[in-house]
Each structure stands twice: as structure tokens, then as C-alpha cells.
N, CA, C and O atoms as a Tripos MOL2 file, in Angstrom:
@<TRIPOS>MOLECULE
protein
  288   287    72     0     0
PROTEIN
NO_CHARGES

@<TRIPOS>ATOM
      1 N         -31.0530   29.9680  -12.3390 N.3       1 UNK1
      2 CA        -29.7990   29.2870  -12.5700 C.3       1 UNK1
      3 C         -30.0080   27.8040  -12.2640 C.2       1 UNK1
      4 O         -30.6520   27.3390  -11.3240 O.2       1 UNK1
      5 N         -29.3020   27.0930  -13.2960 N.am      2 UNK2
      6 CA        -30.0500   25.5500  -12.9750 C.3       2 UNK2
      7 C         -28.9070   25.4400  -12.0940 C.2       2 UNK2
      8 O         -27.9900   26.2540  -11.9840 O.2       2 UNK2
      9 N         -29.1090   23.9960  -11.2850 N.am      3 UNK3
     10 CA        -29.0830   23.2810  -10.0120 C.3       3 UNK3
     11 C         -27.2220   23.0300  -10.6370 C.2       3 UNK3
     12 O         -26.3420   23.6110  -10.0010 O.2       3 UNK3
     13 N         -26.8820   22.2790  -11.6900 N.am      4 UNK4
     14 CA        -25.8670   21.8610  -12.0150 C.3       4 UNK4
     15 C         -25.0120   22.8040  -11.8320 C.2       4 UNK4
     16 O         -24.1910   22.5960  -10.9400 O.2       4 UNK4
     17 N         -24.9340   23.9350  -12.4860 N.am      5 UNK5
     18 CA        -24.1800   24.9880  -12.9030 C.3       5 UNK5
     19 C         -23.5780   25.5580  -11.1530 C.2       5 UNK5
     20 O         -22.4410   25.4740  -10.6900 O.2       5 UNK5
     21 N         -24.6100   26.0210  -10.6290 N.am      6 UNK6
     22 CA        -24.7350   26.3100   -8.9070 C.3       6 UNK6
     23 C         -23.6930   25.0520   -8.8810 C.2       6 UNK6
     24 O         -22.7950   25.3340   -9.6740 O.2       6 UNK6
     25 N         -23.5020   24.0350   -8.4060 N.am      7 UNK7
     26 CA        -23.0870   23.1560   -7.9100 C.3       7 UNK7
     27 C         -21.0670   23.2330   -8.6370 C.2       7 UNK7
     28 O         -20.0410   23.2720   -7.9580 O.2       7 UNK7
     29 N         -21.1740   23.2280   -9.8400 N.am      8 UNK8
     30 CA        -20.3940   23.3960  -10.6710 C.3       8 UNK8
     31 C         -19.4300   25.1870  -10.0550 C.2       8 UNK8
     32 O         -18.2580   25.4160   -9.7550 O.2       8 UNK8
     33 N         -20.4570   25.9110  -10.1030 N.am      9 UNK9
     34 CA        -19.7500   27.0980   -9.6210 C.3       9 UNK9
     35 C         -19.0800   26.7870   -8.2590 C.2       9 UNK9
     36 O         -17.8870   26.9800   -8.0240 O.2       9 UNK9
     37 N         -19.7920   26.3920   -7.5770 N.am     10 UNK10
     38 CA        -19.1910   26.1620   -5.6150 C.3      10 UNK10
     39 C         -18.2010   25.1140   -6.0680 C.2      10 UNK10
     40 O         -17.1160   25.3330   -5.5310 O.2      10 UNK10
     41 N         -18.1790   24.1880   -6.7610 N.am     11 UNK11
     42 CA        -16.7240   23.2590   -6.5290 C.3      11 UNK11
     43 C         -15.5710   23.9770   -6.8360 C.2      11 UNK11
     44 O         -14.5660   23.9860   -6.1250 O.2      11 UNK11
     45 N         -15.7720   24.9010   -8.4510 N.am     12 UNK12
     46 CA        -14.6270   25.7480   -8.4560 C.3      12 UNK12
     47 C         -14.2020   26.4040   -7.2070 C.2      12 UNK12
     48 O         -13.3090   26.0570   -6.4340 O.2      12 UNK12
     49 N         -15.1090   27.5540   -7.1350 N.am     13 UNK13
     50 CA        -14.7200   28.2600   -5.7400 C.3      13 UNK13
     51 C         -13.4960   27.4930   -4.2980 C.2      13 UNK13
     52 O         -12.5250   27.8690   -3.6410 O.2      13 UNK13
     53 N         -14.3530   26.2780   -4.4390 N.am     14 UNK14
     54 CA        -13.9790   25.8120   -3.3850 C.3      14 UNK14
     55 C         -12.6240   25.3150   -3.5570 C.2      14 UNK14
     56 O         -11.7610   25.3010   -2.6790 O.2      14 UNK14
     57 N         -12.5110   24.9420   -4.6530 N.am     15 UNK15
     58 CA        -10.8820   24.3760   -5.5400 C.3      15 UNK15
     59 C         -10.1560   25.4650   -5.4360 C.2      15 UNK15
     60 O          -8.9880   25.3660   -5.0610 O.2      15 UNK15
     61 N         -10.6810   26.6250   -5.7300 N.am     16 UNK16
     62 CA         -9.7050   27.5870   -5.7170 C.3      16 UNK16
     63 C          -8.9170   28.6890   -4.3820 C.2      16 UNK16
     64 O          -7.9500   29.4470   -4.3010 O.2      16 UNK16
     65 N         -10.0190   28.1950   -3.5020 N.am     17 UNK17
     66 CA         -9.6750   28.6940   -1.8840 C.3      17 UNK17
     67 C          -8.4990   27.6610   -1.9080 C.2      17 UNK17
     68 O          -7.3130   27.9900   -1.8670 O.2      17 UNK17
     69 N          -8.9240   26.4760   -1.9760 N.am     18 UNK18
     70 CA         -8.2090   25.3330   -1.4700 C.3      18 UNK18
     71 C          -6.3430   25.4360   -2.3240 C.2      18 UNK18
     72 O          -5.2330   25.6200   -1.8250 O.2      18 UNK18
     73 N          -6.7120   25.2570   -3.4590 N.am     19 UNK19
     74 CA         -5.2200   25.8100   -4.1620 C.3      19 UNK19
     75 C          -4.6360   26.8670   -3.7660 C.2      19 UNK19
     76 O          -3.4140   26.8810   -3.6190 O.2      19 UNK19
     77 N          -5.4380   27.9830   -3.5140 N.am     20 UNK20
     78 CA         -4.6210   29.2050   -2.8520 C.3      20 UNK20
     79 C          -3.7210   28.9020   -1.5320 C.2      20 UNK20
     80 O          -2.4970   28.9560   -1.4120 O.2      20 UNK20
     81 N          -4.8490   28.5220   -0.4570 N.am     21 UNK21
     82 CA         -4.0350   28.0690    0.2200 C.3      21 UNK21
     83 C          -2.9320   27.1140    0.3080 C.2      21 UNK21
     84 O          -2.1300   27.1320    1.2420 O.2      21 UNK21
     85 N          -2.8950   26.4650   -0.4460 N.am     22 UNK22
     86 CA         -1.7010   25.3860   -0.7760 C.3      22 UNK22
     87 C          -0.5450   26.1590   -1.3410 C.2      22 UNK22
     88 O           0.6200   25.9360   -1.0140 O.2      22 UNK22
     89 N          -0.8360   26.8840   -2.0240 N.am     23 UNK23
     90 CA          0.2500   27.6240   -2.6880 C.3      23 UNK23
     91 C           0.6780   28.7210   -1.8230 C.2      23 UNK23
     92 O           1.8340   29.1440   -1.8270 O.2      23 UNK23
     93 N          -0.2810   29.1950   -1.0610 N.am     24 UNK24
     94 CA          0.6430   30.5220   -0.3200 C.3      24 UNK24
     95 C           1.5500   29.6840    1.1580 C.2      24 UNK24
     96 O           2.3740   30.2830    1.8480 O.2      24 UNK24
     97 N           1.1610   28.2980    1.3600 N.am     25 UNK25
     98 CA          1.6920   27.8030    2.8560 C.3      25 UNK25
     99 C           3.2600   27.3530    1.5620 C.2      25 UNK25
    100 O           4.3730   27.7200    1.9380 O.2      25 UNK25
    101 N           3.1680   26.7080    0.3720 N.am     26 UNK26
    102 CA          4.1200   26.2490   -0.1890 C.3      26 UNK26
    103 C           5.0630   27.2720   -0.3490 C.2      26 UNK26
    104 O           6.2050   26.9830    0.0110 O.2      26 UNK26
    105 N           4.8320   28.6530   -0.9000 N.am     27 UNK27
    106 CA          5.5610   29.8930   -0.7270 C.3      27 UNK27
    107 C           6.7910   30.3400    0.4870 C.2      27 UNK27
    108 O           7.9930   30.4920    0.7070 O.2      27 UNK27
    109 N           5.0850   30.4190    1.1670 N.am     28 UNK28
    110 CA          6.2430   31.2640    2.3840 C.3      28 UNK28
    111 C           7.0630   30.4090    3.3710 C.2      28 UNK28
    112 O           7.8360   30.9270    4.1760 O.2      28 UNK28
    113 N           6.8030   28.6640    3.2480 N.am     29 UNK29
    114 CA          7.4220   28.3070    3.5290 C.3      29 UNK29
    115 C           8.9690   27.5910    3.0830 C.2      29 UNK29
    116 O           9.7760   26.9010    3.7060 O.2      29 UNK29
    117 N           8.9250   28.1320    1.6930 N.am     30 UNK30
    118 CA          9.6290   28.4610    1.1610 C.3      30 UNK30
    119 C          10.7700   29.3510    1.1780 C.2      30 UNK30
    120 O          11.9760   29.1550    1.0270 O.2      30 UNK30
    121 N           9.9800   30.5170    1.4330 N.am     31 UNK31
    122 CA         11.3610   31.6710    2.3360 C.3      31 UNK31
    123 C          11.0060   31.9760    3.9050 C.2      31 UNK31
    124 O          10.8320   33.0790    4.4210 O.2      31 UNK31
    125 N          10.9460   30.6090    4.5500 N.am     32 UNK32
    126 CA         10.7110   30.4960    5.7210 C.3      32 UNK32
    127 C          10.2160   32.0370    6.4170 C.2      32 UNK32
    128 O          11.0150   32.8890    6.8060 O.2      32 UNK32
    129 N           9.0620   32.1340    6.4550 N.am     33 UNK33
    130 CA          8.2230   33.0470    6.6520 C.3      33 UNK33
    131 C           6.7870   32.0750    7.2860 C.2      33 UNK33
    132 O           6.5090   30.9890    6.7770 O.2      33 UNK33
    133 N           5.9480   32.6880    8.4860 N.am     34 UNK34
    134 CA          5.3550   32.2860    8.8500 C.3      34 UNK34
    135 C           4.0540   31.7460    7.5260 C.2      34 UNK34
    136 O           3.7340   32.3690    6.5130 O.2      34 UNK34
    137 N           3.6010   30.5810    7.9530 N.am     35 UNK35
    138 CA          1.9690   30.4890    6.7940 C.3      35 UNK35
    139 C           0.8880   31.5000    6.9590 C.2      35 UNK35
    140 O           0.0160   31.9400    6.2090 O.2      35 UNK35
    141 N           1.3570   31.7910    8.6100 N.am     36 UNK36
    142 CA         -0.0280   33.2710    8.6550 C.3      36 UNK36
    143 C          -0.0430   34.0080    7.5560 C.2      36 UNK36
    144 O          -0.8620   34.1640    6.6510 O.2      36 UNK36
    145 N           1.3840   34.5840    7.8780 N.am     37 UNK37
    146 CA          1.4390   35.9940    6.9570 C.3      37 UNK37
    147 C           0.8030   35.4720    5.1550 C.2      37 UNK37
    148 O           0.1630   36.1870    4.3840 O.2      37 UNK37
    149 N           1.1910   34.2550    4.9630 N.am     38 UNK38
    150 CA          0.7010   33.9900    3.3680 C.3      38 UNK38
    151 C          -0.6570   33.8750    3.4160 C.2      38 UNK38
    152 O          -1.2710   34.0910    2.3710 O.2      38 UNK38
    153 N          -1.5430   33.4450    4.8660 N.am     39 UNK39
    154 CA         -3.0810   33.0070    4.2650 C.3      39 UNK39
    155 C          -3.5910   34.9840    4.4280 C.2      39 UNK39
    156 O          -4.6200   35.5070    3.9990 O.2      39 UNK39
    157 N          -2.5180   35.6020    5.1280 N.am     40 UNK40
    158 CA         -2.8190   37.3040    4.5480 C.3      40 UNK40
    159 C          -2.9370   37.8790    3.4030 C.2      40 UNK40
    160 O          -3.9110   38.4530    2.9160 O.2      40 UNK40
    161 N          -1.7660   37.6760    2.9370 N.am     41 UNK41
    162 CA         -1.1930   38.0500    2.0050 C.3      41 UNK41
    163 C          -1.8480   37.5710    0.5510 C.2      41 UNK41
    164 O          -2.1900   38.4910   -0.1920 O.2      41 UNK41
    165 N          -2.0300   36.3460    0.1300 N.am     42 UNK42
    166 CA         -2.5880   36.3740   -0.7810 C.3      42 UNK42
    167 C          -3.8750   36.2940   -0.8830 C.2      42 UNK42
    168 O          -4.0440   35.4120   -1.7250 O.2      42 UNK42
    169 N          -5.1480   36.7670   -0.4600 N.am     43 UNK43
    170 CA         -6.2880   37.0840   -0.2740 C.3      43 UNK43
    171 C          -6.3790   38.5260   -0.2550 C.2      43 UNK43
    172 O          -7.4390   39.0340   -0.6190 O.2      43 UNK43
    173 N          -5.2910   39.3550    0.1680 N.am     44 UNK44
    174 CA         -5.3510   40.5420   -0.0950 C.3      44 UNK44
    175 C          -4.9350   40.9470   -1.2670 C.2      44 UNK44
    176 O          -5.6170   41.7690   -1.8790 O.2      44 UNK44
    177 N          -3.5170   40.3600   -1.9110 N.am     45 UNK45
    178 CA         -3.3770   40.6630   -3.0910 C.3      45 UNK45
    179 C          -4.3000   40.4310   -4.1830 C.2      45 UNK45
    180 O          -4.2210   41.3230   -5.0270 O.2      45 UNK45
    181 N          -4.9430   39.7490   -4.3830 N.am     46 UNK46
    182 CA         -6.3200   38.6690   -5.2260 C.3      46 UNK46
    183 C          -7.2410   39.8930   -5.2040 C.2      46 UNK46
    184 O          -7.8920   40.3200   -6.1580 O.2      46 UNK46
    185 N          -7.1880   40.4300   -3.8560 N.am     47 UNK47
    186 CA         -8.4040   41.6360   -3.6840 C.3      47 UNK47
    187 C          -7.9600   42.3790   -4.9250 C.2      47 UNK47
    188 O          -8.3680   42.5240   -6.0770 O.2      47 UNK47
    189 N          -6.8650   42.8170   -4.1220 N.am     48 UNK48
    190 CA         -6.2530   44.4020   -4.8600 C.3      48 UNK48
    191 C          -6.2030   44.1320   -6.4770 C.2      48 UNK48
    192 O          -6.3950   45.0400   -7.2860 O.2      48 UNK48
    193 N          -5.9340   42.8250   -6.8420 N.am     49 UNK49
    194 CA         -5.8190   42.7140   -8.1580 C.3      49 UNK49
    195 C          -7.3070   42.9440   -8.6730 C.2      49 UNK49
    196 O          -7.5550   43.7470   -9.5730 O.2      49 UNK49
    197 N          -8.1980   42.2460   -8.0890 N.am     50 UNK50
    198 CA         -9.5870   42.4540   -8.6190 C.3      50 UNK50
    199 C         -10.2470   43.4750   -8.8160 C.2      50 UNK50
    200 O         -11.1350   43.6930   -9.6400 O.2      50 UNK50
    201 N          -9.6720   44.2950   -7.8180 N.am     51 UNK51
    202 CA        -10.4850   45.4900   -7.7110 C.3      51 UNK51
    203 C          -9.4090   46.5740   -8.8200 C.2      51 UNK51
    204 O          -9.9420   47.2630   -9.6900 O.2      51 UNK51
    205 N          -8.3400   46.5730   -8.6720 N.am     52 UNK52
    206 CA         -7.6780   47.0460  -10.4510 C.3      52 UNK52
    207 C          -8.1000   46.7750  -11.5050 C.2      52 UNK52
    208 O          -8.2420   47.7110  -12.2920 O.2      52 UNK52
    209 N          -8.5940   44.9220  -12.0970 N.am     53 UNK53
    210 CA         -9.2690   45.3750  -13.0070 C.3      53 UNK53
    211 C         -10.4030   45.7330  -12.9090 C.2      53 UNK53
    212 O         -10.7550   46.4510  -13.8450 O.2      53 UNK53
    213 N         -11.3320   45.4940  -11.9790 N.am     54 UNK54
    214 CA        -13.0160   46.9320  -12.1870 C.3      54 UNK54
    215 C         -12.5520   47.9630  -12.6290 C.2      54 UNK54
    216 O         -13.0460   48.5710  -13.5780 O.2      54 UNK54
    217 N         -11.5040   48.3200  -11.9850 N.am     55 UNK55
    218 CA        -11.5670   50.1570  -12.3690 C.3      55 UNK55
    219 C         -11.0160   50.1360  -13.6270 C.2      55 UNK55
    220 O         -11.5720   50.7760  -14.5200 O.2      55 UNK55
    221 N          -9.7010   49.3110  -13.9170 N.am     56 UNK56
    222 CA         -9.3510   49.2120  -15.6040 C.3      56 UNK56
    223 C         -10.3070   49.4630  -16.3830 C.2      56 UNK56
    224 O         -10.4290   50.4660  -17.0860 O.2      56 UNK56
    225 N         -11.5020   47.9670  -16.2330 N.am     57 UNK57
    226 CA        -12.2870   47.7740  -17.2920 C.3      57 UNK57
    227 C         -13.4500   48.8480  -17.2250 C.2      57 UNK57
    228 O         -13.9740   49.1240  -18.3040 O.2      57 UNK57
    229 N         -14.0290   49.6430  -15.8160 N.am     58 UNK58
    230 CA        -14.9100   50.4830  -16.3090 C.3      58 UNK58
    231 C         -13.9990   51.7960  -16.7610 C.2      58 UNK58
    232 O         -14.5740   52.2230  -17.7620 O.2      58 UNK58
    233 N         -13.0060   52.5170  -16.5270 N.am     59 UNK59
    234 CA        -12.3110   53.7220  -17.4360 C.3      59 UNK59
    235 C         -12.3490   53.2620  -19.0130 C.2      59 UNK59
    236 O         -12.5580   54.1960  -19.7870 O.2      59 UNK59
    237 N         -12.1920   52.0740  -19.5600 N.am     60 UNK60
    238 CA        -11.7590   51.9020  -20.8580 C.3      60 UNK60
    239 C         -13.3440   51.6920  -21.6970 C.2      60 UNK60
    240 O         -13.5920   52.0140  -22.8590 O.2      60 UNK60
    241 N         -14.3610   50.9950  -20.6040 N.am     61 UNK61
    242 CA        -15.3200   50.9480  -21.5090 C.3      61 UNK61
    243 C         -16.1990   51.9150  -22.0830 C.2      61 UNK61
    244 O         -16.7750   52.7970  -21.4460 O.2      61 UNK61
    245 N         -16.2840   51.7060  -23.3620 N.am     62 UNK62
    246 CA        -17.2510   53.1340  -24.6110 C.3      62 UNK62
    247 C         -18.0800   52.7330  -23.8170 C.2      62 UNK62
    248 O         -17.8740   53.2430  -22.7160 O.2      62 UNK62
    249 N         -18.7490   52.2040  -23.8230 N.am     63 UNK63
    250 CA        -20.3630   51.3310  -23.6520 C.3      63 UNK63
    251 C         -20.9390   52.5530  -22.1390 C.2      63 UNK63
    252 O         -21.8860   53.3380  -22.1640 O.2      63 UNK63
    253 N         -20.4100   52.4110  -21.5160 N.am     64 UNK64
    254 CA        -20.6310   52.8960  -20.3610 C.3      64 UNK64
    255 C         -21.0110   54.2810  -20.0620 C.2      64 UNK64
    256 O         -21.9550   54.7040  -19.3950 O.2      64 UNK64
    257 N         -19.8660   55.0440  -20.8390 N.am     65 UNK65
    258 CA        -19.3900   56.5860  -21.1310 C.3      65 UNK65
    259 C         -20.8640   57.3270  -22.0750 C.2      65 UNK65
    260 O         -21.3050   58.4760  -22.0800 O.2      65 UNK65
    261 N         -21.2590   56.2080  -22.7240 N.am     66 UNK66
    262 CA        -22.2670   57.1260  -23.7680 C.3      66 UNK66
    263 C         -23.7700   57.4370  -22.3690 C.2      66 UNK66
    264 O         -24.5740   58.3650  -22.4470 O.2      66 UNK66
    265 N         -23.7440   56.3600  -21.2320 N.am     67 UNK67
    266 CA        -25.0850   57.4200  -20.7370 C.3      67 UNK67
    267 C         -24.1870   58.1070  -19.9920 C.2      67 UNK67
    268 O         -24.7370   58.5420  -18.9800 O.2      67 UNK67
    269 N         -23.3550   58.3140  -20.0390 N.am     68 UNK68
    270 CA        -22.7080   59.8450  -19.0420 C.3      68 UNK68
    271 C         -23.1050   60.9040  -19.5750 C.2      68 UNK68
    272 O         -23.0380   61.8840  -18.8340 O.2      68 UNK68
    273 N         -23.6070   61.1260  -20.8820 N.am     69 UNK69
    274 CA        -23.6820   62.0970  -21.7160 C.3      69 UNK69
    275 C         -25.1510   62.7700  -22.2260 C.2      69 UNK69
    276 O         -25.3960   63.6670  -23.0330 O.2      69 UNK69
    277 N         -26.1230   61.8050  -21.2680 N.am     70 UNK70
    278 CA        -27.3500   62.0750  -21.8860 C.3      70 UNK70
    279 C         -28.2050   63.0480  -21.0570 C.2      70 UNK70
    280 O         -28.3520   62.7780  -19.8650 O.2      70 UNK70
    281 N         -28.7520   64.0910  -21.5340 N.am     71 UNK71
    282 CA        -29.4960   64.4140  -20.1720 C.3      71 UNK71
    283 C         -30.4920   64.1460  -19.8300 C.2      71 UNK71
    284 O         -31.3530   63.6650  -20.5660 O.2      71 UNK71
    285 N         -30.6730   64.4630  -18.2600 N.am     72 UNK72
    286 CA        -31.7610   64.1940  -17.5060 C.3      72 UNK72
    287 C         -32.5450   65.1870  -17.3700 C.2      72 UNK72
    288 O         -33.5750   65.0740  -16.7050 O.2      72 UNK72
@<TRIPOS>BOND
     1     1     2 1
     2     2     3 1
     3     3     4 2
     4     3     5 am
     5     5     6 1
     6     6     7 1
     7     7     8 2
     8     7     9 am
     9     9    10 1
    10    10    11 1
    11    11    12 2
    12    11    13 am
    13    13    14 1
    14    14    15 1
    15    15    16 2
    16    15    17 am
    17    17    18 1
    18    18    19 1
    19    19    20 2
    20    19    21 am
    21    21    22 1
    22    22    23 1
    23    23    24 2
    24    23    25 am
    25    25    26 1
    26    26    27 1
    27    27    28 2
    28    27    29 am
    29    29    30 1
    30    30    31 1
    31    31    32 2
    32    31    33 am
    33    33    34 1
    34    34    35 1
    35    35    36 2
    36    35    37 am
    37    37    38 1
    38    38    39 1
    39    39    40 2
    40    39    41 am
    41    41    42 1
    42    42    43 1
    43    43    44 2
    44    43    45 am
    45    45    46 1
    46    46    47 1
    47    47    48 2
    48    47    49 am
    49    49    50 1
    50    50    51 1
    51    51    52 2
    52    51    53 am
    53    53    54 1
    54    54    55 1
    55    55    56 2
    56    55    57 am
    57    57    58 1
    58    58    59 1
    59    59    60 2
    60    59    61 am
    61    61    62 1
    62    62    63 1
    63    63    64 2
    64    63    65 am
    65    65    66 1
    66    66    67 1
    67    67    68 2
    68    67    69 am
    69    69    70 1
    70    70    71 1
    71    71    72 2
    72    71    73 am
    73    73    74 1
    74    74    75 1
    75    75    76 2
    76    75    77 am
    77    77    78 1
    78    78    79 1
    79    79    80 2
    80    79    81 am
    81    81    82 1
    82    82    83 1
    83    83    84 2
    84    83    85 am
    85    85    86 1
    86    86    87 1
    87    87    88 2
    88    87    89 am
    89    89    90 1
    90    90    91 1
    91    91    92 2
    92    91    93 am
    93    93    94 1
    94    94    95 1
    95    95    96 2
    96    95    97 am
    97    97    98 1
    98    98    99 1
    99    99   100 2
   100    99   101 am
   101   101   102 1
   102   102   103 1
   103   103   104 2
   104   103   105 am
   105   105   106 1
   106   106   107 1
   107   107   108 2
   108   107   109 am
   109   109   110 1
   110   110   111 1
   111   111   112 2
   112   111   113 am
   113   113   114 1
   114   114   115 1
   115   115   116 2
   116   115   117 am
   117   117   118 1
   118   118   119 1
   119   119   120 2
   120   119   121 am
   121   121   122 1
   122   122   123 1
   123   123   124 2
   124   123   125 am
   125   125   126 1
   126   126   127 1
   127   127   128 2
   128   127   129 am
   129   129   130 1
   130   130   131 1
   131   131   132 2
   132   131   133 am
   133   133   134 1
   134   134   135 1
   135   135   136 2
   136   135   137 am
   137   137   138 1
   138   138   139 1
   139   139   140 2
   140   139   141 am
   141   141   142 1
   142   142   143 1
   143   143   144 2
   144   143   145 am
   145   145   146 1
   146   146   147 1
   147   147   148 2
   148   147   149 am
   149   149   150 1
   150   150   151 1
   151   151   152 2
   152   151   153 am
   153   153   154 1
   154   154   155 1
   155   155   156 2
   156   155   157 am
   157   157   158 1
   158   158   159 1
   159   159   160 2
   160   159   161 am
   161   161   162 1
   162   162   163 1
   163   163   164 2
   164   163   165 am
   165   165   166 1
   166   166   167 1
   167   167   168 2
   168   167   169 am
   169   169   170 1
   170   170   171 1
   171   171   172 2
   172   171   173 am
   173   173   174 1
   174   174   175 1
   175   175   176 2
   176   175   177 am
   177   177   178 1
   178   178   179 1
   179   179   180 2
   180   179   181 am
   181   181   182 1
   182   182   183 1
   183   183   184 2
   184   183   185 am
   185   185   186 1
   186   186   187 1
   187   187   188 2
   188   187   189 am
   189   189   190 1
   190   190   191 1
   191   191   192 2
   192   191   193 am
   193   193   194 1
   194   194   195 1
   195   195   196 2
   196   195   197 am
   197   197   198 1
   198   198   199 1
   199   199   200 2
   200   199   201 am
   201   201   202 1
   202   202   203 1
   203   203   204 2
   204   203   205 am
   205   205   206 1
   206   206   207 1
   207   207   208 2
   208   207   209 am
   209   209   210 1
   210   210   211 1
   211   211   212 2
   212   211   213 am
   213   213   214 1
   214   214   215 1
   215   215   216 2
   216   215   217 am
   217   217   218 1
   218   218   219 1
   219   219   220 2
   220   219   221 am
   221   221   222 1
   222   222   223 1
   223   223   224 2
   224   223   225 am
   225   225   226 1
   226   226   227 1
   227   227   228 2
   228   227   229 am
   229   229   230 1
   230   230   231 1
   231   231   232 2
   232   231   233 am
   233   233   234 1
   234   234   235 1
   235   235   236 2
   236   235   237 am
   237   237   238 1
   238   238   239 1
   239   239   240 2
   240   239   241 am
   241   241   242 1
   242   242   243 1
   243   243   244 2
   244   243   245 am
   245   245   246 1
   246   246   247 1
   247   247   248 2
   248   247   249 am
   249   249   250 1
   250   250   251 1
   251   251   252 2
   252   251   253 am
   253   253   254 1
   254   254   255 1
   255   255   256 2
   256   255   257 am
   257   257   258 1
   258   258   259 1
   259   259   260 2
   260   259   261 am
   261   261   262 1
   262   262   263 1
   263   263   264 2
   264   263   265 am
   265   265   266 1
   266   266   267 1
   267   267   268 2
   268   267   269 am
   269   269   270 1
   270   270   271 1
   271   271   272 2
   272   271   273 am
   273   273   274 1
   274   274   275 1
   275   275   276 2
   276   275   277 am
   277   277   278 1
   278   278   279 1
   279   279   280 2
   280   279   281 am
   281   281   282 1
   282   282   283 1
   283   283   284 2
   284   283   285 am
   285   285   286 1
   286   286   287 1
   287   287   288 2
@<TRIPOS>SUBSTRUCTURE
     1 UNK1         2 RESIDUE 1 A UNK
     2 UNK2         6 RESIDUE 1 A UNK
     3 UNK3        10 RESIDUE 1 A UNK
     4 UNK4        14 RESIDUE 1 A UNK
     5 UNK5        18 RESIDUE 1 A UNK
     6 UNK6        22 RESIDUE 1 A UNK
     7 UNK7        26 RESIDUE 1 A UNK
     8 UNK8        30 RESIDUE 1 A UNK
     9 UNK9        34 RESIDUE 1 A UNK
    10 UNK10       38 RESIDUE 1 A UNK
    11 UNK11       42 RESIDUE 1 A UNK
    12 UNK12       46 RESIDUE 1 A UNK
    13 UNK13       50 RESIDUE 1 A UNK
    14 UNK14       54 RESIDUE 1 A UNK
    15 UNK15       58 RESIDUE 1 A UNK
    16 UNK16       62 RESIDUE 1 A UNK
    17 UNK17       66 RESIDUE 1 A UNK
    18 UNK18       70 RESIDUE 1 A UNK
    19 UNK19       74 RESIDUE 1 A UNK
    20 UNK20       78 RESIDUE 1 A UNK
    21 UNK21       82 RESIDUE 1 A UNK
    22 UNK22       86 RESIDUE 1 A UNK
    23 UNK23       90 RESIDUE 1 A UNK
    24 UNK24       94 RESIDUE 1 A UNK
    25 UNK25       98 RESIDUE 1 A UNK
    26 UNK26      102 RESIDUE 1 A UNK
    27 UNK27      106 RESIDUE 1 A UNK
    28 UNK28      110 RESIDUE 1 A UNK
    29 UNK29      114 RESIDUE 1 A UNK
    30 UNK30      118 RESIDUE 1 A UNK
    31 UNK31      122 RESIDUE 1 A UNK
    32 UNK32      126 RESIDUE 1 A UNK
    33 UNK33      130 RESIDUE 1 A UNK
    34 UNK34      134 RESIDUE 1 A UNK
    35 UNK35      138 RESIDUE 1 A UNK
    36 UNK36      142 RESIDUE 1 A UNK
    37 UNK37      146 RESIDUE 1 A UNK
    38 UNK38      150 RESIDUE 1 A UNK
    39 UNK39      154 RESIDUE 1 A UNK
    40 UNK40      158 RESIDUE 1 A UNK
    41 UNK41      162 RESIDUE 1 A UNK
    42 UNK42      166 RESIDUE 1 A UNK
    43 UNK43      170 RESIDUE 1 A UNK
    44 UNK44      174 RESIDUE 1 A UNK
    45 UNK45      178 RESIDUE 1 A UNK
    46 UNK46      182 RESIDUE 1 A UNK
    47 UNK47      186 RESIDUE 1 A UNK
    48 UNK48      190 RESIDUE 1 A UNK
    49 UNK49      194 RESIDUE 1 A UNK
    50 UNK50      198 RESIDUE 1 A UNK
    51 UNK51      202 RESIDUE 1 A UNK
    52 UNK52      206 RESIDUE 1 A UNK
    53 UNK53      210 RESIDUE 1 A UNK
    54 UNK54      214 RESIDUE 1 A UNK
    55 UNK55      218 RESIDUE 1 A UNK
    56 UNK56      222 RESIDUE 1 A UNK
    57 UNK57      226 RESIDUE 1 A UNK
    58 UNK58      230 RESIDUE 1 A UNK
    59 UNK59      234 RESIDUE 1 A UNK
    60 UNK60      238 RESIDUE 1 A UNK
    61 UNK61      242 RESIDUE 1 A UNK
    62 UNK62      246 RESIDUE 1 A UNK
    63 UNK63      250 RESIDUE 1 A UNK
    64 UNK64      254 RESIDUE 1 A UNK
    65 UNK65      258 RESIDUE 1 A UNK
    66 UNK66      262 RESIDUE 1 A UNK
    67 UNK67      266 RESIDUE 1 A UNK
    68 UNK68      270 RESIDUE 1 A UNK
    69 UNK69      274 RESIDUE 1 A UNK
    70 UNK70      278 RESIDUE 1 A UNK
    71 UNK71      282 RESIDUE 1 A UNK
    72 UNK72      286 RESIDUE 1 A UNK
């Protein structure tokens, strides 16, 4: 992986911790709710969403299903 791309990947990342957190302290302080509970809360939801689509996308994919079928 060239040097740029690496570098390019970590700024996103890092933009996107950083926005999260901005947005979950802007939230809950919003419905006056502690910022703890938001730097919880949305890192867990992000999980749970991620890990819904894995399982979405591997149940739906053909691709996958055809070596289920081959024998050993």
C-alpha cells in the first residue's frame, strides 16, 4: 500500500472519530443528557450497525453460497 493512500486513510479515520464526537457531545447536549453517555452510545451504535451489515451482506451474497456446496 503506497505511503499516500496510508496517510490519506488515517486522516479520514481520524476526521471521523473527531466528527463523531462532535456530534454525539452536540446531541446529548441537546436533550441535556450527560456527553458520557453519547461518547457510549454512538460507538456502540456504529458497532451494531456494522456488524448488521456483515451479516446482511454475507446471507445475500451468491458468490459465497456456491463453495458451501462443494465437496470435500
Amino acid at each position: 500500500m503506497p505511503l499516500d493512500r496510508l496517510v490519506l486513510i488515517l486522516v479520514i479515520v481520524i476526521a471521523a472519530a473527531g466528527l463523531t464526537v462532535w456530534l454525539s457531545t452536540l446531541a446529548f447536549v441537546a436533550v441535556e443528557l450527560s456527553p458520557a453517555v453519547g461518547f457510549m452510545a454512538f460507538p456502540v451504535l456504529l458497532i451494531l450497525y456494522l456488524v448488521w451489515r456483515v451479516i446482511a451482506e454475507r446471507l445475500k451474497n451468491r458468490e459465497d453460497d456456491y463453495y458451501d456446496h462443494i465437496e470435500k
